[in-house]
C-alpha positions as CSV (number, residue, x, y, z in Angstrom):
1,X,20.0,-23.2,-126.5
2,X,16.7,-23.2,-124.9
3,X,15.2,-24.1,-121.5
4,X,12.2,-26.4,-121.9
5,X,9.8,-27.5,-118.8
6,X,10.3,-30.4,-117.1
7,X,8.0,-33.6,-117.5
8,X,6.1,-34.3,-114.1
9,X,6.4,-37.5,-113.2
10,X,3.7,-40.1,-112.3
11,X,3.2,-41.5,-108.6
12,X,1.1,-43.5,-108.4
13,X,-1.1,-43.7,-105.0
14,X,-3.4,-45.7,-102.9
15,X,-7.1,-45.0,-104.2
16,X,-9.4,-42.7,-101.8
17,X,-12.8,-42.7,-101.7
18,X,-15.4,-45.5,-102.2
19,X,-15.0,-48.3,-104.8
20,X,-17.6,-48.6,-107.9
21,X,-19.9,-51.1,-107.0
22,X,-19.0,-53.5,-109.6
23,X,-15.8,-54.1,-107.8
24,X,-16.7,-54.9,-104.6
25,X,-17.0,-58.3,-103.3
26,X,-20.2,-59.7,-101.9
27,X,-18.2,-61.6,-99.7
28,X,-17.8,-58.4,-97.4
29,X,-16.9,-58.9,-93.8
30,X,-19.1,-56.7,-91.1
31,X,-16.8,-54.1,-91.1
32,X,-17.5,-52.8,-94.5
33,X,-14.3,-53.1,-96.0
34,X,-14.0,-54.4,-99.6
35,X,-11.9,-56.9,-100.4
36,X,-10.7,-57.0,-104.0
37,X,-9.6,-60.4,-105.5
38,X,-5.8,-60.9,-106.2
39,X,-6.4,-60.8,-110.2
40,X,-7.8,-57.3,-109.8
41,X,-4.4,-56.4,-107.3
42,X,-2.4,-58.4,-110.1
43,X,-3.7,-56.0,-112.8
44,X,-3.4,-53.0,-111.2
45,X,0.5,-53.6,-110.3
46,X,0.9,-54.3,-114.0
47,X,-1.1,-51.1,-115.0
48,X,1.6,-48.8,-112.5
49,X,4.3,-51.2,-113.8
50,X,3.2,-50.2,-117.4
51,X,2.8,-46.6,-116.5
52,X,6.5,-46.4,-115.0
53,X,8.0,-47.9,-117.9
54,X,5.9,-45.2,-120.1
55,X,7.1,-42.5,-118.0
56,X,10.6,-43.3,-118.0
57,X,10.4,-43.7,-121.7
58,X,8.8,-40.3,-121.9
59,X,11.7,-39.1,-119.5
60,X,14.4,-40.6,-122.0
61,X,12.6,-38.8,-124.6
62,X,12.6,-35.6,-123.2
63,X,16.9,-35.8,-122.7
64,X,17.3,-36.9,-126.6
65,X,15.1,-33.7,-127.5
66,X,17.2,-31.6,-125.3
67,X,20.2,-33.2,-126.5
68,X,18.5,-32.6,-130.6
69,X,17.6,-28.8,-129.2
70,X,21.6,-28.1,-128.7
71,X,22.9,-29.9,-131.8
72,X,20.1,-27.9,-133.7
73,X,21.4,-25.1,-132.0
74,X,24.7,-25.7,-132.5
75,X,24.5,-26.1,-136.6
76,X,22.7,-23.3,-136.9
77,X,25.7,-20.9,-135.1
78,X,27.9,-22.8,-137.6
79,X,25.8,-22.2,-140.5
80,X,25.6,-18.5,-139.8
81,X,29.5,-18.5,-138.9
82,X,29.8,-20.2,-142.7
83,X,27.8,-17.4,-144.3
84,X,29.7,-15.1,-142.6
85,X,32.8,-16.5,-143.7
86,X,31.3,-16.7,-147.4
87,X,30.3,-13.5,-147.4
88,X,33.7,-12.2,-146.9
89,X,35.1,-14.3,-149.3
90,X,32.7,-12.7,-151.6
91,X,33.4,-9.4,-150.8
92,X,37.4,-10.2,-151.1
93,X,37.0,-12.0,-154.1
94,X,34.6,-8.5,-155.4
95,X,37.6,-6.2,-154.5
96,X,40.3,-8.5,-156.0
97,X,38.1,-8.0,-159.4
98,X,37.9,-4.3,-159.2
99,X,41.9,-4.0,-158.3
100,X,42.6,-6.4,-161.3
101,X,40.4,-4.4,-163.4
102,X,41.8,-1.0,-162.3
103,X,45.6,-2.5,-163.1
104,X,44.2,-3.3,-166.7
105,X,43.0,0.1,-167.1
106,X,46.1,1.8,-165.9
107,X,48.4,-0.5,-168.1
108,X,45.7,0.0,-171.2
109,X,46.4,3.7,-170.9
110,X,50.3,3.5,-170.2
111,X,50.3,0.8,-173.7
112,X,48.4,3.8,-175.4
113,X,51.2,6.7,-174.1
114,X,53.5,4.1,-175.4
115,X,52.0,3.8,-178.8
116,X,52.1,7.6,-178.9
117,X,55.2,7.8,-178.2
118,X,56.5,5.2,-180.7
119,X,54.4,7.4,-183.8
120,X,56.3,10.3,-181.8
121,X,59.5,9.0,-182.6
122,X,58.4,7.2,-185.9
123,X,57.4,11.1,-187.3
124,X,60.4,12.4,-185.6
125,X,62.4,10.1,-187.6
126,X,60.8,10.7,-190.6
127,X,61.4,14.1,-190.2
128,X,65.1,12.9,-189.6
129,X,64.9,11.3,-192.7
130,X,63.4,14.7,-194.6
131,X,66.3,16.6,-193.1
132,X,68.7,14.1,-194.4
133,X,67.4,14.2,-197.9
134,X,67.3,18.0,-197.5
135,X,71.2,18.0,-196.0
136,X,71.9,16.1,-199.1
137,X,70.4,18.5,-201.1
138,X,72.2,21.6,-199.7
139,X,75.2,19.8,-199.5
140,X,74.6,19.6,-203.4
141,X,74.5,23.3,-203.4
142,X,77.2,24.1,-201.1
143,X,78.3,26.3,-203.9
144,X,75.2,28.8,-203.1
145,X,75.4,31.4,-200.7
146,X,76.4,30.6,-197.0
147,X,72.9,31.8,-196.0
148,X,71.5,28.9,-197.3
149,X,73.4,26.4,-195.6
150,X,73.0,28.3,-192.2
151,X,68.9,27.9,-192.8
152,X,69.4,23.9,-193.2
153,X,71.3,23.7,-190.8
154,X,69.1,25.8,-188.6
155,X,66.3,23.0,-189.7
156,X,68.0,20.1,-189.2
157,X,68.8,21.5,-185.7
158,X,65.0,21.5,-185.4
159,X,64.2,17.9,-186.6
160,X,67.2,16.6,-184.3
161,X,65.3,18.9,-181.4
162,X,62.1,16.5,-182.4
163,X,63.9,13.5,-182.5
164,X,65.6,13.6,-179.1
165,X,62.1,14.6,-177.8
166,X,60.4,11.7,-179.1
167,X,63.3,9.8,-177.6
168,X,62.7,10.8,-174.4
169,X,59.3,10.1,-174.7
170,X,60.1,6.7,-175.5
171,X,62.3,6.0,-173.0
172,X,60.1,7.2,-170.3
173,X,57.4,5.3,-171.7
174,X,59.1,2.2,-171.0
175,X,60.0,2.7,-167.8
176,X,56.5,3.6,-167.0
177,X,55.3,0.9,-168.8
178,X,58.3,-1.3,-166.6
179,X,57.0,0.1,-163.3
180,X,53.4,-1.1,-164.3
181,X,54.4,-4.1,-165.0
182,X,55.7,-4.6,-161.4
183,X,53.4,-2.9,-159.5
184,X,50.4,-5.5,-161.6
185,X,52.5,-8.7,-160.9
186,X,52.8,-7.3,-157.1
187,X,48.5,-6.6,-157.1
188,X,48.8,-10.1,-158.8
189,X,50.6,-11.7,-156.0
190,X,48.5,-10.2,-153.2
191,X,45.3,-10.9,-154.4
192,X,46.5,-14.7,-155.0
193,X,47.6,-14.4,-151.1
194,X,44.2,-12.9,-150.3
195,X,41.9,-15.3,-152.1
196,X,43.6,-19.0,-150.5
């Protein structure tokens, strides 16, 4: 808030010196004084009554602008204090954005493991599905040498190897995909907590 000077108040005082010649009265007595009709006293008080009430209004004046100063004051301090407070609302609401936006990356690339892993396991049972047609067929020819039915079984071995793999896989694609899933709703949470 600031300091302003103070108004100087008017007193008025008895007048020095010798009056205009217009004023004084022919009528002087032998001492030289001047004697000044009452309409001329009469005007006078009501000039210094006139100057008082001009004063005091000036005075009264003077508080409300004081007074103005400080409320002027005051709303600017809150004005900066709202900026402040909008600014970090801002800057909240700018982080919440890039933590939502980093969650949908992460799950984007877990939901594209996942759909790796499901054509992982689709192939792999494909390739179950080969060795099965291909068990079926040696098991047609069961009659032919043993060495035959040691080399499917050797493959089959193989596509089950693939198939469990895929499995796996799968399964821990979902539980990643499970943990994301928790971990975004919790980011979800705070960041609802964070912006009220």
């Amino acid at each position: 808030m600031s300091t302003s000077t103070p108004i100087p108040v008017y007193t008025p005082s008895e007048p020095t010196g010798l009056p205009p010649a217009h004023l004084a009265n022919k009528e002087d007595d032998k001492k030289g004084r001047l004697t000044v009709d009452l309409e001329i006293q009469e005007a006078n008080n009501q000039i210094k009554h006139i100057i008082n009430i001009l004063m005091q209004r000036c005075e009264a004046k003077h508080e409300e602008l004081v007074i103005i100063r400080a409320a002027n004051d005051n709303f600017i301090e809150e004005n900066h204090n709202l900026q402040r407070d909008y600014d970090t609302i801002v800057e909240l609401r700018r982080r919440a954005i890039g933590e939502r936006n980093q969650a949908r990356y992460e799950r984007n690339v877990l939901q594209a493991d996942y759909t790796q892993a499901v054509r992982d396991r689709n192939e792999a049972q494909n390739a179950v599905n080969r060795g099965n047609i291909l068990l079926n067929h040696w098991r047609l020819r069961a009659t032919q040498t043993g060495g035959q039915l040691v080399l499917a079984n050797a493959q089959l071995g193989q596509v089950n190897a693939q198939l469990a793999h895929a499995n796996n896989r799968v399964c821990f694609g979902i539980q990643t995909l499970g943990r994301l899933k928790n971990r975004l709703f919790q980011q979800i949470a705070t960041l609802r907590i964070q912006v009220q």
